[in-house]
N, CA, C and O atoms as a GROMACS GRO file, in nm:
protein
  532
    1UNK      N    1   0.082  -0.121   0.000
    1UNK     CA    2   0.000   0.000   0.000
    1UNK      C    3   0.085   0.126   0.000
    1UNK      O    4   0.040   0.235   0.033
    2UNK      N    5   0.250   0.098  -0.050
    2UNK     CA    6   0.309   0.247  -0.036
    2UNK      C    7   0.377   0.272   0.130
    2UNK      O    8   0.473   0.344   0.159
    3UNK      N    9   0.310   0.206   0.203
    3UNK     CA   10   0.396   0.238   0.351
    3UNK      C   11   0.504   0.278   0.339
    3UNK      O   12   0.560   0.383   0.371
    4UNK      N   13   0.551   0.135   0.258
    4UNK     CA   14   0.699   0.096   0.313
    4UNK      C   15   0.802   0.047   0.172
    4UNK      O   16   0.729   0.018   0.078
    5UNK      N   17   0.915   0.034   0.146
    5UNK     CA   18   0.938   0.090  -0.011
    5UNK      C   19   1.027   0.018  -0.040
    5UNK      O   20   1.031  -0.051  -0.142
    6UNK      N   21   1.133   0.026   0.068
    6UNK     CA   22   1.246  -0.094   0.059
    6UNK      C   23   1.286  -0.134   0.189
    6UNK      O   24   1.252  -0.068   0.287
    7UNK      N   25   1.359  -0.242   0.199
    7UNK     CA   26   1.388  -0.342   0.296
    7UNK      C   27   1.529  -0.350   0.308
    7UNK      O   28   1.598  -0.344   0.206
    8UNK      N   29   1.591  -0.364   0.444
    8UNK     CA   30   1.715  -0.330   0.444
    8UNK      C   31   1.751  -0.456   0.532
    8UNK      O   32   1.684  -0.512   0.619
    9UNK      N   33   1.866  -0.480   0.488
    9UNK     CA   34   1.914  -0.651   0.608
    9UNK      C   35   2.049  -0.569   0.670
    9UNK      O   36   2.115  -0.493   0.599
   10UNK      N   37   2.074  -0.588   0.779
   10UNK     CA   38   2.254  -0.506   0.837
   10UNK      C   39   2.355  -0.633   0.840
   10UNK      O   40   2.348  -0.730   0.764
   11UNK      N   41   2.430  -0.618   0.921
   11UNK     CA   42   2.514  -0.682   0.882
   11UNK      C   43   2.495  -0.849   1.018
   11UNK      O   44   2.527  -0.968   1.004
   12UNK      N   45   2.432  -0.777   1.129
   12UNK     CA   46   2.299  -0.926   1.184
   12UNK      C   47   2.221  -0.975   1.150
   12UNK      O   48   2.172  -1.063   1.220
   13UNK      N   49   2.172  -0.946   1.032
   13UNK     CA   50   2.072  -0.987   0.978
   13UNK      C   51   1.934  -0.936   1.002
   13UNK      O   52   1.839  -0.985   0.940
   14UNK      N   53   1.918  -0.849   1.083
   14UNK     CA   54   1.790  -0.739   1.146
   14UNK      C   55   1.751  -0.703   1.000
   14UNK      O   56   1.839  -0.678   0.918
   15UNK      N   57   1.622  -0.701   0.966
   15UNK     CA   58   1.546  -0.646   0.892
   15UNK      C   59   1.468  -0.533   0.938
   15UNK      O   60   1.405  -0.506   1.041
   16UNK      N   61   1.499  -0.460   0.798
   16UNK     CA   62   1.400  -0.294   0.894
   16UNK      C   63   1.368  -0.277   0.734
   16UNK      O   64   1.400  -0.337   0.632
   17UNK      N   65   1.266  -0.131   0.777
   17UNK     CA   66   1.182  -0.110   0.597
   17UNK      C   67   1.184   0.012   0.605
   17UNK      O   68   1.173   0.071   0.712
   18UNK      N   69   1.201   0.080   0.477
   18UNK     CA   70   1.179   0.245   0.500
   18UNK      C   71   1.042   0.248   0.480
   18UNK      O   72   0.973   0.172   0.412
   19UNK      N   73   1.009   0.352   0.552
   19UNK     CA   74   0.853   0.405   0.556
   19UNK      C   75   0.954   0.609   0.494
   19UNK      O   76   1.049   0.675   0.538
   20UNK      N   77   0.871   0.622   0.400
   20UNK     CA   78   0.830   0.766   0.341
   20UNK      C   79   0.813   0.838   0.439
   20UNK      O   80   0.894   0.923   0.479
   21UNK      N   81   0.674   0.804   0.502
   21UNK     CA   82   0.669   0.894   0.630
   21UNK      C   83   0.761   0.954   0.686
   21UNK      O   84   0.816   1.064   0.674
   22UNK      N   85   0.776   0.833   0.771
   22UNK     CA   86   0.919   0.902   0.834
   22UNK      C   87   1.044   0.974   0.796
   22UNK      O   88   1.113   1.050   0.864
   23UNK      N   89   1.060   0.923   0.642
   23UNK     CA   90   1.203   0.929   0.570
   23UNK      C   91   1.338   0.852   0.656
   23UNK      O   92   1.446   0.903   0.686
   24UNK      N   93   1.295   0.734   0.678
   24UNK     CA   94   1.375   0.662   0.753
   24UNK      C   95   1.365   0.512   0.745
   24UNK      O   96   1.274   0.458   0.683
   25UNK      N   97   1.455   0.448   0.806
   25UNK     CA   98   1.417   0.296   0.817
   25UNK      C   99   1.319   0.279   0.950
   25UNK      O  100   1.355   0.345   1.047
   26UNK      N  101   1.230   0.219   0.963
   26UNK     CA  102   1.159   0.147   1.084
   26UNK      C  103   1.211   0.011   1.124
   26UNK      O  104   1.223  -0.086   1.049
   27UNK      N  105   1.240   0.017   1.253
   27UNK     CA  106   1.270  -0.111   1.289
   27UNK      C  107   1.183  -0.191   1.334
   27UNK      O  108   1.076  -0.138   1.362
   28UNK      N  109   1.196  -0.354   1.359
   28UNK     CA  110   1.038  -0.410   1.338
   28UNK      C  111   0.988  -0.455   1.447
   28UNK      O  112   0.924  -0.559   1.464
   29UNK      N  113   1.038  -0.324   1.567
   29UNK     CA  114   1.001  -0.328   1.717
   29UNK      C  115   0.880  -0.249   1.711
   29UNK      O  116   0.789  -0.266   1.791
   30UNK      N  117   0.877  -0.142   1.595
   30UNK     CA  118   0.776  -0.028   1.562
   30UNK      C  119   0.736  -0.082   1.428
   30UNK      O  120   0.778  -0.022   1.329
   31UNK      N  121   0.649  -0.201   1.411
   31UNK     CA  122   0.558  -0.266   1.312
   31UNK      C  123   0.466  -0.351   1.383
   31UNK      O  124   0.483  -0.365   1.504
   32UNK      N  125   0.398  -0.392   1.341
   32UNK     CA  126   0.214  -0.533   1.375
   32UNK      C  127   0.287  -0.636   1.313
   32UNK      O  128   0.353  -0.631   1.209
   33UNK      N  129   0.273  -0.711   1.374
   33UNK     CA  130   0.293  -0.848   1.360
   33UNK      C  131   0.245  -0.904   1.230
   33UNK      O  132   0.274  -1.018   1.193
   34UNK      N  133   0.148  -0.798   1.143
   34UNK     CA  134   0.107  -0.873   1.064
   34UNK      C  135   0.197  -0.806   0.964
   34UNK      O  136   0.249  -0.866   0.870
   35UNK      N  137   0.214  -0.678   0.989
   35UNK     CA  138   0.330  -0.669   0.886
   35UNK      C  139   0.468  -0.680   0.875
   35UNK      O  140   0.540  -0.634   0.787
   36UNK      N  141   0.502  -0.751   0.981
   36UNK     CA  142   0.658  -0.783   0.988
   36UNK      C  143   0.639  -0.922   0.928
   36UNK      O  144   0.740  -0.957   0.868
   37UNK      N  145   0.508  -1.040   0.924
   37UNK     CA  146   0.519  -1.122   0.836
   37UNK      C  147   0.463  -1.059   0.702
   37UNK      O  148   0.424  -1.155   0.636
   38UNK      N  149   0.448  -0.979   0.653
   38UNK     CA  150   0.440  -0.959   0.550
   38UNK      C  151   0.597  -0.932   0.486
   38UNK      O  152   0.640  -0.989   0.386
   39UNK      N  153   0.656  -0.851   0.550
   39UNK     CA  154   0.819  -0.807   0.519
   39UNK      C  155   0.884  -0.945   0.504
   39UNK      O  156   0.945  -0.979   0.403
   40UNK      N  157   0.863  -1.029   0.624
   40UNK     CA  158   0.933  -1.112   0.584
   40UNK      C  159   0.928  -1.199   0.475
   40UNK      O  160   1.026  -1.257   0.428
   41UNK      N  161   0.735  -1.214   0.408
   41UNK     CA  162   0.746  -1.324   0.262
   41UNK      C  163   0.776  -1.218   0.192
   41UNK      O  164   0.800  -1.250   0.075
   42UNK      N  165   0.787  -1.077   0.215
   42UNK     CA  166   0.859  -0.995   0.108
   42UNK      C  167   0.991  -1.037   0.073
   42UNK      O  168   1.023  -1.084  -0.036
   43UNK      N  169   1.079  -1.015   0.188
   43UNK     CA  170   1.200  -1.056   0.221
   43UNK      C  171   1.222  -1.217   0.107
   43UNK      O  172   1.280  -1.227   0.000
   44UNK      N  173   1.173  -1.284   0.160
   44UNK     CA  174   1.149  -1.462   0.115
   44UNK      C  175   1.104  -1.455  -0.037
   44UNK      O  176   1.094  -1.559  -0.103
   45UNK      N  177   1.084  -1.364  -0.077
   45UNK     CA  178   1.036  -1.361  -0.247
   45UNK      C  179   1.128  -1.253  -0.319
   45UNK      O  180   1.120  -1.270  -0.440
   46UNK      N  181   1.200  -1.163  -0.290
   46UNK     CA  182   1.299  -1.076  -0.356
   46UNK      C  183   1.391  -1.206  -0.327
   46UNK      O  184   1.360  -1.252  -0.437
   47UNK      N  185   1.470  -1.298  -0.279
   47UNK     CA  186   1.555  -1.364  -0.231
   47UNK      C  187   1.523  -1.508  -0.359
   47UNK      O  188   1.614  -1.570  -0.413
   48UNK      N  189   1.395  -1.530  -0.380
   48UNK     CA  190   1.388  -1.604  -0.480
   48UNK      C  191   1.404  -1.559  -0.610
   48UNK      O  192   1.454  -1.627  -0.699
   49UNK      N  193   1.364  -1.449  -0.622
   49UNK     CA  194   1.377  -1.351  -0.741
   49UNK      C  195   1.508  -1.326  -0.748
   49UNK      O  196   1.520  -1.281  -0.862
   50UNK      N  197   1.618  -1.326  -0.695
   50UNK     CA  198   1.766  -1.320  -0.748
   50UNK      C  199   1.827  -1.422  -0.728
   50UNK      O  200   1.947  -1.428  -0.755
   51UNK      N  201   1.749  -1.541  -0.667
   51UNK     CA  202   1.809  -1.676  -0.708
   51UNK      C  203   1.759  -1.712  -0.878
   51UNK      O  204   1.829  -1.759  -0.968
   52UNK      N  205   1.639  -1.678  -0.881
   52UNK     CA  206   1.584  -1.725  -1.064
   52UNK      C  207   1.653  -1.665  -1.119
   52UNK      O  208   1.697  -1.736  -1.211
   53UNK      N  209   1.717  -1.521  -1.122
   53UNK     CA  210   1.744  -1.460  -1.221
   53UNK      C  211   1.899  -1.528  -1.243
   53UNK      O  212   1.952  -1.526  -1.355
   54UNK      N  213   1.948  -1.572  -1.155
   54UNK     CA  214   2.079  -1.682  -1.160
   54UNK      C  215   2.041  -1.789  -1.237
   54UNK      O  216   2.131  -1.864  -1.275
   55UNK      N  217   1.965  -1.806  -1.257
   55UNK     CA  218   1.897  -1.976  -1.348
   55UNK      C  219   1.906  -1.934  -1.519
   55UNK      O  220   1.907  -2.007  -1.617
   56UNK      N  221   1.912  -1.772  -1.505
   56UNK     CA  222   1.916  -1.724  -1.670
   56UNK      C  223   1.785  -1.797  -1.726
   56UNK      O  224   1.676  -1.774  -1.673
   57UNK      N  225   1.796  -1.879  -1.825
   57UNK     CA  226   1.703  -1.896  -1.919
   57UNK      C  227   1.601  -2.038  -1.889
   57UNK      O  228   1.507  -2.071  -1.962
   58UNK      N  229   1.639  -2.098  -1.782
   58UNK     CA  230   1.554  -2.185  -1.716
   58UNK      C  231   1.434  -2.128  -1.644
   58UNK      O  232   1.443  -2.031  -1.570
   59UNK      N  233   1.313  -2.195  -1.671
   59UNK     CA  234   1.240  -2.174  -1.570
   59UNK      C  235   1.261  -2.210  -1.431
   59UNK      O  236   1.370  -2.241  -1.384
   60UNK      N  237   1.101  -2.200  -1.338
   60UNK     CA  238   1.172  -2.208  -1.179
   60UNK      C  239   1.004  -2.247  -1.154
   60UNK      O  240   0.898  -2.240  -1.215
   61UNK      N  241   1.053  -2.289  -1.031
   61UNK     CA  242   0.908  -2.249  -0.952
   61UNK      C  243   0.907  -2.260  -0.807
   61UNK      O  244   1.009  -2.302  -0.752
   62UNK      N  245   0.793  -2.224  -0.729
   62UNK     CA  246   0.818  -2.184  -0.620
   62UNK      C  247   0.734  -2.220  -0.530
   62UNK      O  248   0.622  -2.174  -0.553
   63UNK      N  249   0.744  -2.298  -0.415
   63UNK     CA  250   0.650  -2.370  -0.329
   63UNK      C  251   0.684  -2.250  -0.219
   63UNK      O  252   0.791  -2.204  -0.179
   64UNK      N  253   0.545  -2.220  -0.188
   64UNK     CA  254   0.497  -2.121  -0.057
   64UNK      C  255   0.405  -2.213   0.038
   64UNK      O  256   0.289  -2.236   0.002
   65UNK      N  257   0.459  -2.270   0.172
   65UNK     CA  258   0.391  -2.320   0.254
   65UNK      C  259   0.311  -2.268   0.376
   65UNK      O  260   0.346  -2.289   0.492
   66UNK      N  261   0.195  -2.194   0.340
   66UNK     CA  262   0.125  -2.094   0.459
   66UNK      C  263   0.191  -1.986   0.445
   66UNK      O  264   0.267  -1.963   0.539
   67UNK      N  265   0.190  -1.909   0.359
   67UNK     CA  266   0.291  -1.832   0.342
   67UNK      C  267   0.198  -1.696   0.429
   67UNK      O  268   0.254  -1.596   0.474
   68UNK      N  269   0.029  -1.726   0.439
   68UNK     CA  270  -0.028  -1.584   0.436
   68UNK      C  271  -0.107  -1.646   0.586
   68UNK      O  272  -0.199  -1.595   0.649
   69UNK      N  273  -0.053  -1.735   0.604
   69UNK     CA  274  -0.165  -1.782   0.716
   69UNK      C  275  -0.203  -1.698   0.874
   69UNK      O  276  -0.305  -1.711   0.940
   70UNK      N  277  -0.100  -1.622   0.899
   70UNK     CA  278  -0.216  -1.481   1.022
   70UNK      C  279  -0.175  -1.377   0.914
   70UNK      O  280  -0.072  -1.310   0.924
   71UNK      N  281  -0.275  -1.367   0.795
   71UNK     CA  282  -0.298  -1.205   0.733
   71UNK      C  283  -0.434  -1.220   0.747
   71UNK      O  284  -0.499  -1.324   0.743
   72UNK      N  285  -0.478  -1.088   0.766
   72UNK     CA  286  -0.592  -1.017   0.765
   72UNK      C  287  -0.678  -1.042   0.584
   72UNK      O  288  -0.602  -1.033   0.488
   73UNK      N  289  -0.808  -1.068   0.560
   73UNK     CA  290  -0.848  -1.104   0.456
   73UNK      C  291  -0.782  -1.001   0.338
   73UNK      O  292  -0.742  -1.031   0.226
   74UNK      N  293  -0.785  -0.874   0.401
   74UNK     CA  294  -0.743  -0.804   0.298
   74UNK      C  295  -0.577  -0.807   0.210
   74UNK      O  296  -0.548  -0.797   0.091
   75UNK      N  297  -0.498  -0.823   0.328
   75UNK     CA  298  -0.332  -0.881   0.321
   75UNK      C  299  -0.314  -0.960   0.217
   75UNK      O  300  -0.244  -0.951   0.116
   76UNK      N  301  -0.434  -1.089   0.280
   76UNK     CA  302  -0.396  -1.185   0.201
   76UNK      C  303  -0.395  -1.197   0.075
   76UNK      O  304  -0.304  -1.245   0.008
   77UNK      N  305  -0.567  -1.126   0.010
   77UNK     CA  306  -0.575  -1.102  -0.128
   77UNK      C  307  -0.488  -1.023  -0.184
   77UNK      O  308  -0.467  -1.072  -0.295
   78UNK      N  309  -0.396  -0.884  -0.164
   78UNK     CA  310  -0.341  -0.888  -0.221
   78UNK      C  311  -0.223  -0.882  -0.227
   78UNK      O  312  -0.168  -0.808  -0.308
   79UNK      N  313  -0.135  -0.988  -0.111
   79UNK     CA  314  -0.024  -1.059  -0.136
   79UNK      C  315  -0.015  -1.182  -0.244
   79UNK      O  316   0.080  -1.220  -0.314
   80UNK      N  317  -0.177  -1.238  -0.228
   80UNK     CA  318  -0.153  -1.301  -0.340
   80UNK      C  319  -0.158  -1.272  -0.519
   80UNK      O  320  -0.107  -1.330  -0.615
   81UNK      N  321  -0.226  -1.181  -0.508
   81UNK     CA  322  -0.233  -1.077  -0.666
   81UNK      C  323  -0.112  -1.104  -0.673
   81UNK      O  324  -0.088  -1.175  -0.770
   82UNK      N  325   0.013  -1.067  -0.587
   82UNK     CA  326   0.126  -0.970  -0.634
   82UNK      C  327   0.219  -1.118  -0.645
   82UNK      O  328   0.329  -1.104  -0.700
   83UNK      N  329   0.175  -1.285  -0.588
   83UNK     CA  330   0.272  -1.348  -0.658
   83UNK      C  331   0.309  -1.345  -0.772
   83UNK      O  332   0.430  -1.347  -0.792
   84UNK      N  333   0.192  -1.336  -0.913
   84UNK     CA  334   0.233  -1.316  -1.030
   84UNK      C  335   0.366  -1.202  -1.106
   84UNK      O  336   0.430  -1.234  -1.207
   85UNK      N  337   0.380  -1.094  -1.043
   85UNK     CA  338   0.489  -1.032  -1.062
   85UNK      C  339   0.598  -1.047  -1.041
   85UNK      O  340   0.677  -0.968  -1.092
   86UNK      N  341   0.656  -1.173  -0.942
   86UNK     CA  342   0.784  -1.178  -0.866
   86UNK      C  343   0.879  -1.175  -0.975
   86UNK      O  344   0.963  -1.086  -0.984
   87UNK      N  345   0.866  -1.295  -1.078
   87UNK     CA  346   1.027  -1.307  -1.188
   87UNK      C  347   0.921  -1.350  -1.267
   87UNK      O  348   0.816  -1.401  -1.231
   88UNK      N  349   0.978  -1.311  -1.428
   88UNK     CA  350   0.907  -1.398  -1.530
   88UNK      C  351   0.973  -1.542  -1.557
   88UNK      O  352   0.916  -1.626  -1.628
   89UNK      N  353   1.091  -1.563  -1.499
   89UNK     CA  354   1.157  -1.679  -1.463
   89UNK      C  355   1.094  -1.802  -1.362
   89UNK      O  356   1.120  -1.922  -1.371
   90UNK      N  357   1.018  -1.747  -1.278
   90UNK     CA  358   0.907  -1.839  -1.232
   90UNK      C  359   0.775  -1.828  -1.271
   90UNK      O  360   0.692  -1.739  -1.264
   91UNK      N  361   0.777  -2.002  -1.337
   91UNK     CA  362   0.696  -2.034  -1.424
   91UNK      C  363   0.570  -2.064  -1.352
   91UNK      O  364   0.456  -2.041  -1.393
   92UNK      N  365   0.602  -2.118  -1.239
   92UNK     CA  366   0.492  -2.230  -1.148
   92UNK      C  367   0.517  -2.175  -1.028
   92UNK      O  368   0.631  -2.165  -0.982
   93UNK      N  369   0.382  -2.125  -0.951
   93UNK     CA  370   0.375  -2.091  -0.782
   93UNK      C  371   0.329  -2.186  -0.692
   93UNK      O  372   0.221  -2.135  -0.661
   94UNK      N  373   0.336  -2.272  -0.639
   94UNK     CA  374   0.243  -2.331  -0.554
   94UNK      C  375   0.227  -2.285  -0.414
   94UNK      O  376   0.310  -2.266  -0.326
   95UNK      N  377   0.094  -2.272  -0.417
   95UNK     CA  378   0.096  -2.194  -0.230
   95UNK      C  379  -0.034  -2.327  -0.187
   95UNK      O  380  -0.133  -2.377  -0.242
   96UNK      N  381   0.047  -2.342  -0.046
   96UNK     CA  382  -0.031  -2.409   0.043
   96UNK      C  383  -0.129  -2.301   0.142
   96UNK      O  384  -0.082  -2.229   0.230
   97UNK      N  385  -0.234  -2.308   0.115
   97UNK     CA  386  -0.252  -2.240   0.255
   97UNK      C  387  -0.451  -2.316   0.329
   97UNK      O  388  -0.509  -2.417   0.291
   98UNK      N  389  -0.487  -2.237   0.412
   98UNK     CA  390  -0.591  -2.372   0.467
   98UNK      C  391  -0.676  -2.328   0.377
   98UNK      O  392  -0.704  -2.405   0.285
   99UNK      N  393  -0.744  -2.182   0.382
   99UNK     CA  394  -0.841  -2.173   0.294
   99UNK      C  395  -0.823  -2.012   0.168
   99UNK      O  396  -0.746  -1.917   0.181
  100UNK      N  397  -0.924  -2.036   0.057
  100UNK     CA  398  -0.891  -1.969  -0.052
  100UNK      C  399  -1.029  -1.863  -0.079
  100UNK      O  400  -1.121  -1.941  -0.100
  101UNK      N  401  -1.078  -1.731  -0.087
  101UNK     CA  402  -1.187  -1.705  -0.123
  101UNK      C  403  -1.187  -1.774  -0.274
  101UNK      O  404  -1.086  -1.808  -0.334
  102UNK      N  405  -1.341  -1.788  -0.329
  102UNK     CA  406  -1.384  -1.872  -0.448
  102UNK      C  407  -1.321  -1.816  -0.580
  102UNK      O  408  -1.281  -1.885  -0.674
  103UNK      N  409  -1.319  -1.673  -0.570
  103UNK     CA  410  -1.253  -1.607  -0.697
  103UNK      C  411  -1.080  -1.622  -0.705
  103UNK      O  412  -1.030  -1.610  -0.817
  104UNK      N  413  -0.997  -1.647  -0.597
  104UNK     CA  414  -0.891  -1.687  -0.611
  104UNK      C  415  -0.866  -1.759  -0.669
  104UNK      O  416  -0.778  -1.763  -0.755
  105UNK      N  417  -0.974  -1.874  -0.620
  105UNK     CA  418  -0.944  -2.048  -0.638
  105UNK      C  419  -0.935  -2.032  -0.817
  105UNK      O  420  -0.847  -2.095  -0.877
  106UNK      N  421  -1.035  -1.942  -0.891
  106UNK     CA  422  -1.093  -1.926  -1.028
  106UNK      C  423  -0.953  -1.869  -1.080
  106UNK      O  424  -0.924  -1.914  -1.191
  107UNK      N  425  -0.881  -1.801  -1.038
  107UNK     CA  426  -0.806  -1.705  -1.091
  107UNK      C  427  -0.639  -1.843  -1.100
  107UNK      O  428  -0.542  -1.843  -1.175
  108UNK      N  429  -0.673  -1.926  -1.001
  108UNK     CA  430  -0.545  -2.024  -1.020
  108UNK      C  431  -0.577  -2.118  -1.157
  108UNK      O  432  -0.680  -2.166  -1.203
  109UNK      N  433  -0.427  -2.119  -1.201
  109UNK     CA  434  -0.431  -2.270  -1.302
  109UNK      C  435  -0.505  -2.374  -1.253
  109UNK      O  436  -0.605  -2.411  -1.315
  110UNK      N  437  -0.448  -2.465  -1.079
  110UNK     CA  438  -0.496  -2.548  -1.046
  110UNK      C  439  -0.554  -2.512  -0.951
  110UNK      O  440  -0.551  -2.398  -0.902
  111UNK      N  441  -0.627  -2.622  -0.906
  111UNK     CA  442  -0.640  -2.605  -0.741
  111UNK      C  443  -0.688  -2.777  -0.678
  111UNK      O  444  -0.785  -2.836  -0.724
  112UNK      N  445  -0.617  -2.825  -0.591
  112UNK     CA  446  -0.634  -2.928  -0.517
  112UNK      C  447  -0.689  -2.851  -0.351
  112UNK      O  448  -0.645  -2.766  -0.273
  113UNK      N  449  -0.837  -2.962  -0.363
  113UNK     CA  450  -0.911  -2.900  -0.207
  113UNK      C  451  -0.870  -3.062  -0.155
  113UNK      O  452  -0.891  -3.164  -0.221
  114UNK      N  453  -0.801  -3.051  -0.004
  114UNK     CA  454  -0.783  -3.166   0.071
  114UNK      C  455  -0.859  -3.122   0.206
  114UNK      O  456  -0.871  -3.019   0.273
  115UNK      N  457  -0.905  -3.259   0.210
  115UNK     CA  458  -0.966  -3.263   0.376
  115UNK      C  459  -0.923  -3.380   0.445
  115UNK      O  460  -0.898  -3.493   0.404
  116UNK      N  461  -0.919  -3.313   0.595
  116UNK     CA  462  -0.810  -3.434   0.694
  116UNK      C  463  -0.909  -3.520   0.666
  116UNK      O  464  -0.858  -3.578   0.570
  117UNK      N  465  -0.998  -3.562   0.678
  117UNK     CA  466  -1.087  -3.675   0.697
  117UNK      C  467  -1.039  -3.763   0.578
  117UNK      O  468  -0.978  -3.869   0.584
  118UNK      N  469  -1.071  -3.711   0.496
  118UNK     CA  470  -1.015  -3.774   0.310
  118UNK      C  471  -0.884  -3.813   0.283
  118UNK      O  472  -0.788  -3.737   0.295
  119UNK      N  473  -0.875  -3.941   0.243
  119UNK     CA  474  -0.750  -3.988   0.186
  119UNK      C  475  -0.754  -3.976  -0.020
  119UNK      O  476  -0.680  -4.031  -0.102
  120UNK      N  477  -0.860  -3.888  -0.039
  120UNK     CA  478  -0.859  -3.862  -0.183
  120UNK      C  479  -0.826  -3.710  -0.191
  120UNK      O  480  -0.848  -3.626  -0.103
  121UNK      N  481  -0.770  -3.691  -0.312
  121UNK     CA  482  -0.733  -3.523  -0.315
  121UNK      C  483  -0.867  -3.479  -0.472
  121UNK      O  484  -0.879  -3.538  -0.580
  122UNK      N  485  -0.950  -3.350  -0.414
  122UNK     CA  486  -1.036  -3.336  -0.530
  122UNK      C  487  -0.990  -3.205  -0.597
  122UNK      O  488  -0.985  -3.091  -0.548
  123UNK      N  489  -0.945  -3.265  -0.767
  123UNK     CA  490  -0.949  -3.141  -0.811
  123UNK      C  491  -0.997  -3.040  -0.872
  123UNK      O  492  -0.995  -3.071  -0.991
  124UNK      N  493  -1.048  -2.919  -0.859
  124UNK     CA  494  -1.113  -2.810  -0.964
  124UNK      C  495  -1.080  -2.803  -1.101
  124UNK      O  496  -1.166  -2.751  -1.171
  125UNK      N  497  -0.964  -2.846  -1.166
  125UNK     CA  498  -0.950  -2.862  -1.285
  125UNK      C  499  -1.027  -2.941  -1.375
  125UNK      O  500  -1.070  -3.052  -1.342
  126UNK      N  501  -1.038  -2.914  -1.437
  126UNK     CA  502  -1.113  -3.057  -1.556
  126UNK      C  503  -1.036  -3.164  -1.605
  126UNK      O  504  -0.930  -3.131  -1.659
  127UNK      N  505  -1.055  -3.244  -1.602
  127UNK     CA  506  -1.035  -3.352  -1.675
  127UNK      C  507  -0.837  -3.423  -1.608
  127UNK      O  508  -0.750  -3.483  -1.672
  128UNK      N  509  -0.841  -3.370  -1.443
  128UNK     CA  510  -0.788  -3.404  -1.354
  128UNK      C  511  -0.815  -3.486  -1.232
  128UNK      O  512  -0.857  -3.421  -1.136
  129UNK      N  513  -0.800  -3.629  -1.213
  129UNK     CA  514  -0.889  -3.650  -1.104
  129UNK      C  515  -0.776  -3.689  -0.990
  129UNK      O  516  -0.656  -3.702  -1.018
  130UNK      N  517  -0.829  -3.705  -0.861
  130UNK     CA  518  -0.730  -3.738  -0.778
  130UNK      C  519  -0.614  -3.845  -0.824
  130UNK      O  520  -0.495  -3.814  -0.825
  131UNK      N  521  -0.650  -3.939  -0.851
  131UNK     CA  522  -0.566  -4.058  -0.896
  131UNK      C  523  -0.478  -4.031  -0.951
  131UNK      O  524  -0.373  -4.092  -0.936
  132UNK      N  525  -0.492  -3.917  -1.047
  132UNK     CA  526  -0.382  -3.884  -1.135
  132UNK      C  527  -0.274  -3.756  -1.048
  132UNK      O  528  -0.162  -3.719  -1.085
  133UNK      N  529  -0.338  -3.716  -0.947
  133UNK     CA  530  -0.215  -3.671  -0.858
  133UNK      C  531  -0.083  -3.690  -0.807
  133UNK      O  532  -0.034  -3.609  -0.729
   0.00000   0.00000   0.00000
């Protein structure tokens, strides 16, 4: 949303972000919890993005496990918009997470819905069925 612009690592590894506002770095003693995990899959996706761009002309892809799981509904939607921009070098995203609003699910290539109870995986794709998982 503009907060915050770039991300800075020192030489401990402390992550801080400039905020405009201030014209300064913030350290992430003075951030919400929800946005210091946001910095950090920020952090976790610029870091993949200059590993792909090392791959040169190979594709890539990228498994996200709960990557959004304590964001706020709004966070989440559009942290996930913004996977599509990371590298055009990653070809394939996969994100785990528990649940998806319905227009997401529409907006993915795939989508596998699992339930603990179920030892079958069902998929939204066509002409994909569990078995072939």
């Amino acid at each position: 949303r503009g907060r915050y612009q770039h991300l800075r690592i020192d030489e401990n590894l402390n992550l801080s972000a400039f905020s405009p506002v201030k014209n300064d770095f913030v350290d992430f003693s003075e951030t919400s919890r929800g946005l210091r995990r946001q910095l950090m899959l920020a952090l976790r996706l610029a870091l993949a993005q200059a590993l792909t761009a090392r791959a040169q002309t190979r594709a890539q892809f990228l498994i996200l496990d709960e990557p959004f799981a304590h964001y706020d509904h709004d966070r989440f939607r559009e942290s996930f918009h913004a996977l599509g921009s990371i590298s055009d070098a990653i070809q394939q995203i996969f994100v785990v997470s528990q649940s998806f609003d319905a227009d997401l699910i529409e907006s993915a290539a795939f989508h596998l819905h699992c339930n603990i109870e179920d030892d079958v995986l069902e998929s939204a794709s066509p002409g994909i069925t569990g078995s072939q998982v």
